[in-house]
C-alpha positions in Angstrom: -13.2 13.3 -9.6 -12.9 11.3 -6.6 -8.9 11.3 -5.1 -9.9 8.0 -3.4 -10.2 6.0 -6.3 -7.1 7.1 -7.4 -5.6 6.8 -4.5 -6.2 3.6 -3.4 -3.8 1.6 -6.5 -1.1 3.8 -5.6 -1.6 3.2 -1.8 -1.5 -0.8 -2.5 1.3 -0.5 -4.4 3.5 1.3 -2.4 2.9 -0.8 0.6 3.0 -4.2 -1.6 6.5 -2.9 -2.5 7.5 -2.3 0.9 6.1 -5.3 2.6 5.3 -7.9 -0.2 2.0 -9.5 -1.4 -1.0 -8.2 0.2 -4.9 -8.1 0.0 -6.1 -4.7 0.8 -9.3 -4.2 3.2 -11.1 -0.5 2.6 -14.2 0.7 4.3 -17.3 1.5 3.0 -17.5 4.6 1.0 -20.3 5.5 -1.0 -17.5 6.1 -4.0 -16.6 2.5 -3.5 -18.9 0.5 -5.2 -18.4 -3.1 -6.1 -17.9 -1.9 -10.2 -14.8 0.6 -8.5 -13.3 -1.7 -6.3 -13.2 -3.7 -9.6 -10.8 -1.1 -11.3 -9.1 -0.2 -8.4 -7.9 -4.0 -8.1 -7.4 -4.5 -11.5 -5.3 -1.1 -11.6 -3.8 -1.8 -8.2 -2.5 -5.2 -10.1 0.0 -3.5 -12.4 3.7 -1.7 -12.4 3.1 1.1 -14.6 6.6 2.8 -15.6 5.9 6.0 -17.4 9.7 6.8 -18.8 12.7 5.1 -18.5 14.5 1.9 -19.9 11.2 -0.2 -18.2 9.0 2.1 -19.8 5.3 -0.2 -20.1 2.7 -1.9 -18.4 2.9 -5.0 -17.1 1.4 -7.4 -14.2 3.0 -6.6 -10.7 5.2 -10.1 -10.2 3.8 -12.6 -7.4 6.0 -11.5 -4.8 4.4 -8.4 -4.9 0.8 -8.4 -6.0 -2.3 -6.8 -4.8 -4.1 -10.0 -4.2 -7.6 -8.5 -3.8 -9.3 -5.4 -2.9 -12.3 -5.8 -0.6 -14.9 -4.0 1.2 -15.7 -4.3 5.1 -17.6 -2.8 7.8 -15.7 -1.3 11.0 -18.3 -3.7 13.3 -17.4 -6.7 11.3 -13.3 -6.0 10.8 -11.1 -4.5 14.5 -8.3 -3.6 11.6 -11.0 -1.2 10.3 -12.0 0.1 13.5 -8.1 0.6 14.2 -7.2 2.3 11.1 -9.7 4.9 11.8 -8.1 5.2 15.5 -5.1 5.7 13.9 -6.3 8.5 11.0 -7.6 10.6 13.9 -4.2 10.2 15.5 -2.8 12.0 12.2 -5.4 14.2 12.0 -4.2 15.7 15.3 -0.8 15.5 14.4 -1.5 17.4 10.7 -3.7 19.7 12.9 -0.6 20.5 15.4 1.7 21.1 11.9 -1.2 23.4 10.8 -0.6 25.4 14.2 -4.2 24.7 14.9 -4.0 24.0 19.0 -4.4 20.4 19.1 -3.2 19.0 22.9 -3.5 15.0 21.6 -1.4 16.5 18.6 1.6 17.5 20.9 1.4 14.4 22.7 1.2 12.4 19.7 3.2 14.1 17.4 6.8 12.1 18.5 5.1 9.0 18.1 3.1 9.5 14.6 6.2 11.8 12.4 8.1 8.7 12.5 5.7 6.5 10.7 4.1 8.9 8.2 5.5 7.5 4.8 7.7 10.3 3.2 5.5 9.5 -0.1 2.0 10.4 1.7 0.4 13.3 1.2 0.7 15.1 4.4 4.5 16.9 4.3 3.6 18.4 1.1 5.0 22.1 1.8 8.5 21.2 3.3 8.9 17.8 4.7 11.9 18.0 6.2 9.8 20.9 8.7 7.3 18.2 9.1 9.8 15.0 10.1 11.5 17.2 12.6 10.5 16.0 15.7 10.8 18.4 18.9 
């Protein structure tokens, strides 16, 4: 199984609940072929609740859809060229965490903790260790 496909509703969501409505913009992948970009968007367009009193599926409300989910090249989108920028600015940071020697991860590190969204996948051992910066 792929943890991008999966990934990538949960992703939209989250940020479409913080932000609002949005159209998401993914890179090419060779796992991201038109027929999964189809299921990812039609996925990404629902609130599941698993339990609880809203227990059900329904369609996310207009407010905070996931308008589309598209594929692009880095040459043809700057947003794609900058969120790969800004991945290898975490992966210095996760490798400085690690304890790996990483010099752009100590100069990075005050300015990238901040962002990282406490649901990502990065402070999975103890977050609060993570967040701390200094």
């Amino acid at each position: 199984m792929e943890p991008l496909i999966a990934a990538l509703p949960l992703i939209a969501n989250l940020w479409s609940d913080e932000i609002g409505a949005l159209s998401m913009l993914t890179d090419e992948h060779k796992v991201l072929t038109d027929e999964r970009l189809d299921i990812i968007a039609r996925r990404a367009a629902l609130d599941v609740q698993p339990a609880g009193p809203g227990m059900g599926v329904r369609r996310r409300p207009p407010e905070r859809a996931v308008r589309a989910v598209l594929r692009g090249v880095s040459r043809d989108h700057p947003s794609i060229q900058l969120a790969d920028l800004v991945a290898g600015a975490g992966q210095a940071v996760a490798r400085r965490h690690a304890g790996v020697p990483s010099p752009p991860g100590e100069r990075l590190y005050p300015l990238i903790v901040p962002v990282i969204s406490p649901e990502s996948l990065v402070p999975h051992d103890d977050p609060a260790r993570f967040a701390a910066v200094g």
